[in-house]
N, C-alpha and C positions, 0 to 999 in steps of 0.2 A: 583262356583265363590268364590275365597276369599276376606272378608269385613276385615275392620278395626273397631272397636264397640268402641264407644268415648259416654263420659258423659260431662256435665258440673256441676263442682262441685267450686261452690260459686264463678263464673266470669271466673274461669278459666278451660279451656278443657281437659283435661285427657283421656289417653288413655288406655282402658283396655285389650285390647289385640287383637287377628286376630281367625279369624273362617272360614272356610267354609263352606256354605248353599247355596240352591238353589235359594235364599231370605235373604235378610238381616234378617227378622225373624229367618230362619230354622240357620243361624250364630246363632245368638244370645242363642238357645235352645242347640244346639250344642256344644256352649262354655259355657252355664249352667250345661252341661251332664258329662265338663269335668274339672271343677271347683266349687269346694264348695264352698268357699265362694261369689263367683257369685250368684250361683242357691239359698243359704239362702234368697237374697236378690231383686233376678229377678222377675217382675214381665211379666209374658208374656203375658197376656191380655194388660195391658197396655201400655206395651216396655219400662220399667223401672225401674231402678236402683236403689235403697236407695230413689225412689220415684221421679228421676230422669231419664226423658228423654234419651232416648241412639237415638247415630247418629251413621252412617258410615262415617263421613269423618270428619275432624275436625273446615276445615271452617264453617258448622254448629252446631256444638258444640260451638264454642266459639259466635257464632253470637243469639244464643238462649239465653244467658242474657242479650243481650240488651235490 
């Protein structure tokens, strides 16, 4: 299945790019495997980002600083 992996960075959602995984996770490690400055910053225990949350879809991305 291919995800969309979105952050919220300070109110506004941002989009960091598309992976496919069997699992919005297995995306996410997938597009760390293939992205350096991703994987400097991934956290995959926690699913985040510069310590920030990642979504798949953007309406919760943007909805998560409110």
């Amino acid at each position: 299945m291919d995800y969309e992996i979105w952050v919220n960075d300070g109110g506004c959602a941002v989009s960091l790019g598309f992976s496919e995984g069997a699992t919005f996770r297995d995306a996410c490690e997938r597009f760390a495997s293939n992205n350096l400055n991703f994987s400097q910053y991934f956290d995959i225990e926690r699913m985040t980002y510069f310590g920030r949350r990642l979504f798949d879809n953007e309406s919760d991305a943007r909805g998560s600083f409110r």
